[in-house]
C-alpha positions as CSV (number, residue, x, y, z in Angstrom):
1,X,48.8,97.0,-43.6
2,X,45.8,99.5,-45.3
3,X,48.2,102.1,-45.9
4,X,50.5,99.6,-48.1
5,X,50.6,101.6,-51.3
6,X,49.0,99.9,-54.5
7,X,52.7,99.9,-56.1
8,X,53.5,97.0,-53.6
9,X,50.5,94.7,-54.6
10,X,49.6,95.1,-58.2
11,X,50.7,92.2,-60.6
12,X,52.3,92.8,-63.5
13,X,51.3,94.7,-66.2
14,X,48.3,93.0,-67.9
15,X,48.5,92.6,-71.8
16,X,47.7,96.1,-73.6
17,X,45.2,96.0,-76.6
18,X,43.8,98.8,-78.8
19,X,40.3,99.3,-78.8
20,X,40.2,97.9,-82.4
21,X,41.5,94.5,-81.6
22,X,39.6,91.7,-82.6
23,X,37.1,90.0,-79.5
24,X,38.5,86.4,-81.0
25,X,42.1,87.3,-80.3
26,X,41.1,88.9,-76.8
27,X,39.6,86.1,-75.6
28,X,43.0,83.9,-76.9
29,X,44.8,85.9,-74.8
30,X,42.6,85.6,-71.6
31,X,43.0,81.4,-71.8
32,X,46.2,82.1,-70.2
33,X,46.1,82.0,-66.3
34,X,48.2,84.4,-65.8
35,X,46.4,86.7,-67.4
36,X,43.6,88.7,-65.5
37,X,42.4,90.9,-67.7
38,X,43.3,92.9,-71.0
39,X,43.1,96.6,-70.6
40,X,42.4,98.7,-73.5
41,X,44.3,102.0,-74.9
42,X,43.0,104.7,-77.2
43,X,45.6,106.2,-79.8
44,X,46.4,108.4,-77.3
45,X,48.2,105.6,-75.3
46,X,45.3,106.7,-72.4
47,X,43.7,103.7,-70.5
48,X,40.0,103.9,-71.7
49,X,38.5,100.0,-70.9
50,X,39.8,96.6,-69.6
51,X,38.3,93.4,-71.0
52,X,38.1,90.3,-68.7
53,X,36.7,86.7,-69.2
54,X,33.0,87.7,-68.4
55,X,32.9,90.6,-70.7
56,X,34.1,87.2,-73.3
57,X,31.8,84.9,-72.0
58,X,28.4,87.5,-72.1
59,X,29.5,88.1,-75.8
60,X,29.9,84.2,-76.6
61,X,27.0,83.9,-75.3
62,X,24.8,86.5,-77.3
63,X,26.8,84.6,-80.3
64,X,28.7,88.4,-80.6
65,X,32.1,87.3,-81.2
66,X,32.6,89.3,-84.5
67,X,33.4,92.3,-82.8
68,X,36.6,94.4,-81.7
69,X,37.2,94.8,-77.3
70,X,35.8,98.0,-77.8
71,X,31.8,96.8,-78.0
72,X,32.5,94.9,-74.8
73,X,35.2,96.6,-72.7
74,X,34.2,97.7,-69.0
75,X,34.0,101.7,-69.5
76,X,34.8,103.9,-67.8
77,X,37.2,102.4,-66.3
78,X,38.0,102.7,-62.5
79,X,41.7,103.4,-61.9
80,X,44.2,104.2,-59.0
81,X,47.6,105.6,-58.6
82,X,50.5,103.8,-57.0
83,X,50.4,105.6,-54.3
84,X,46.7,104.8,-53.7
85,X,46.2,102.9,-50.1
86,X,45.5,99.7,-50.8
87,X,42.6,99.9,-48.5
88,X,41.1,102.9,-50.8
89,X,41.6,100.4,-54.1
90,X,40.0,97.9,-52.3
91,X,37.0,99.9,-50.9
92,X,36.7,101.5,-54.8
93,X,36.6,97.8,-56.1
94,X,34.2,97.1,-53.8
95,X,31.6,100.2,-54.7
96,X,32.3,99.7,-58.2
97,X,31.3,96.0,-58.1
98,X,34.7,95.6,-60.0
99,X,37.5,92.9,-59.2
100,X,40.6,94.6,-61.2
101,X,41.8,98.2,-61.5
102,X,44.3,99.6,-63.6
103,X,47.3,101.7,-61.8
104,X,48.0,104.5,-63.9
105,X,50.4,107.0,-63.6
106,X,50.4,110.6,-64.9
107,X,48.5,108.2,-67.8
108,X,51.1,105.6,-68.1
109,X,49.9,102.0,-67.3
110,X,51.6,100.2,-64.5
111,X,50.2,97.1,-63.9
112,X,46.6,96.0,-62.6
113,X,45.4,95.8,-58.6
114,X,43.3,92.7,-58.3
115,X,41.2,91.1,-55.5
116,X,44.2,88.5,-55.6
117,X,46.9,90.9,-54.8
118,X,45.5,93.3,-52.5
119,X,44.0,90.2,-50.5
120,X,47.2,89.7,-47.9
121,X,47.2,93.4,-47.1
122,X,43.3,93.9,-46.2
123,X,40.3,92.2,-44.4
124,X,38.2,90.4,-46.6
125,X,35.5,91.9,-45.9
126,X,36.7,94.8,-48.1
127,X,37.2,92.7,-51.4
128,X,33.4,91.1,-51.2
129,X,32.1,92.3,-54.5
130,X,28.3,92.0,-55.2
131,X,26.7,92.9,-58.4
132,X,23.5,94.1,-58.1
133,X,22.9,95.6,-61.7
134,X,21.2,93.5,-64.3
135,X,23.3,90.7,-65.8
136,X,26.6,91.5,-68.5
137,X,25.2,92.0,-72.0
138,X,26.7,93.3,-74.9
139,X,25.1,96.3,-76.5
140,X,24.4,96.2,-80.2
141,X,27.3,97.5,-82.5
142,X,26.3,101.1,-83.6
143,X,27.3,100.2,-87.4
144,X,24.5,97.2,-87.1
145,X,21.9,100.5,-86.8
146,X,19.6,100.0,-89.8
């Protein structure tokens, strides 16, 4: 079941925002539960960041919410192919301390890989994801520079 490509266990496409887009109206769209993560697109269309509840929660909590997705995304961002092995995307989630990735194809967005989808097609072992970096903050918004 490893060599399942990605293709056959991502979810849907996750809502696209713009790197501009307002943290309030990120974390609206993240209340649904069907909704794992937001990823983020430069002008360019090109996947540059994804945005999930923690990155929401760590800003709530250092009282940041006036900001766009950009000051918070997750960046770079880790992505796969469709034709990734699912046991690949899950060994890269895995080493990356990361729970999502984006499938991208020749730069188009697909849909998203999560620990939830690739579960039924790999040991579980290979989705245990430790963080062992110091806790989510948000860094300070460059224009705040005084």
């Amino acid at each position: 079941m490893i060599d399942v490509p990605v293709v056959e266990a991502m979810t849907e496409a996750a809502p696209v925002v713009a790197s501009d887009h307002p943290l309030t109206d990120a974390a609206e769209l993240l209340r649904d539960p069907d909704v794992p993560a937001l990823v983020v697109r430069d002008e360019r269309d090109a996947v540059t960041g994804i945005v999930t509840e923690a990155d929401v929660v760590a800003a709530v909590a250092e009282r940041a919410t006036d900001r766009s997705v950009a000051t918070i995304m997750s960046a770079p961002v880790v992505t796969v192919t469709p034709s990734t092995p699912v046991g690949l995307a899950a060994d890269r989630m895995r080493k990356a301390g990361i729970t999502r990735l984006p499938v991208v194809d020749d730069g188009e967005y697909l849909g998203l890989a999560t620990r939830e989808t690739l579960a039924p097609h790999v040991a579980r072992h290979r989705l245990d994801v430790s963080w062992d970096a110091e806790p989510l903050r948000v860094d300070r918004d460059p224009s705040d520079a005084a």
